[in-house]
C-alpha positions as MATLAB code, in Angstrom:
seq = 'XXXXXXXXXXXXXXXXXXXXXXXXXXXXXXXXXXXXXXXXXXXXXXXXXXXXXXXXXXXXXXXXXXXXXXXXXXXXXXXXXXXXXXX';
ca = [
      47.161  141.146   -4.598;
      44.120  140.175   -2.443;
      42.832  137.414   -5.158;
      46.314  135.879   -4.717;
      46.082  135.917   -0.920;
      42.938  134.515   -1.102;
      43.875  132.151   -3.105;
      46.905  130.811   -1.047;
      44.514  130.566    1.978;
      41.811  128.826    0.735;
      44.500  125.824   -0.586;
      46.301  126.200    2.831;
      43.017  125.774    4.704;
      41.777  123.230    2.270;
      44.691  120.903    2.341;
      44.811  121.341    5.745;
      44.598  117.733    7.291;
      42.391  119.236   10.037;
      39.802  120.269    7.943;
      39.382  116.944    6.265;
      38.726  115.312   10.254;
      36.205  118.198   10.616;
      34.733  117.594    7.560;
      34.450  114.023    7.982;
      32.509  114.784   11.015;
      30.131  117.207    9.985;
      29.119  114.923    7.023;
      28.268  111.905    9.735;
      24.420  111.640   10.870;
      23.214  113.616   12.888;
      22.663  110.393   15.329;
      26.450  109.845   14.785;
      27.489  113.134   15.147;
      26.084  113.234   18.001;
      27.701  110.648   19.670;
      30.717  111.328   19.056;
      30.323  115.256   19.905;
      28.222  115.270   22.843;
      27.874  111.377   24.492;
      31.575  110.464   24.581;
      33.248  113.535   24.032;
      35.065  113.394   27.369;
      36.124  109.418   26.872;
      37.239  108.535   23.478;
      40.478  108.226   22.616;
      42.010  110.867   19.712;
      42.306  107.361   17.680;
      38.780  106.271   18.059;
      38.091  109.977   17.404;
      39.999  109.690   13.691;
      38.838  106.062   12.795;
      34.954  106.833   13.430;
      34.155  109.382   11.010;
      35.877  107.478    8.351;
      33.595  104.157    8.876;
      31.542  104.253    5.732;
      28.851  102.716    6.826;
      25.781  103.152    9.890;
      25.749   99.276   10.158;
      29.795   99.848   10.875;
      29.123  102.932   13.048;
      26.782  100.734   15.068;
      29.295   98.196   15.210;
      32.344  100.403   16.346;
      29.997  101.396   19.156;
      29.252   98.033   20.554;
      32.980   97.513   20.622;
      33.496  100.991   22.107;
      31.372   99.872   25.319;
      32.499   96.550   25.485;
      36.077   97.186   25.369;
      35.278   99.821   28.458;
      33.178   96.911   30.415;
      34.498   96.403   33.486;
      33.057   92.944   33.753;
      32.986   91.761   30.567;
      31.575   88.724   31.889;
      28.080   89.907   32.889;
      25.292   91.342   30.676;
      25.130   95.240   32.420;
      27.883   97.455   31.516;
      28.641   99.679   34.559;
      30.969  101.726   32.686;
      28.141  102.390   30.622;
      25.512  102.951   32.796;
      27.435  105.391   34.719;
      28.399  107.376   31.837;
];
């Protein structure tokens, strides 16, 4: 009886689509993980928060991050980003 329920939670909390997003995360860098944990916790979007993990590369990490900021410039047209800076 107890090897059965064990079994039925371990697939339940397996398949859960929850764990794979955690999972995703904890397998980023630590630099990564970081970022999106601790730096921007309070500002990204749940989307930005699901799409990040799954980049499969730093170089597109790095990327996504330049976009992040830029897309949050409130003066796009100068080189400081206040948004940024404030943050």
């Amino acid at each position: 009886m107890k090897l059965k329920f064990l079994l039925l939670f371990s697939v339940a909390f397996f398949a859960n689509p929850l764990f794979s997003e955690i999972q995703d995360e904890i397998s980023l860098p630590e630099k990564y993980k970081k970022w999106i944990e601790e730096e921007v916790v309070y500002i990204i979007t749940e989307n930005e928060k699901k799409v990040f993990p799954k980049l499969e590369t730093n170089r597109k990490r790095d990327l996504f991050i330049v976009e992040f900021w830029k897309q949050r410039d409130p003066t796009p047209s100068t080189p400081r980003n206040e948004f940024r800076e404030e943050h």
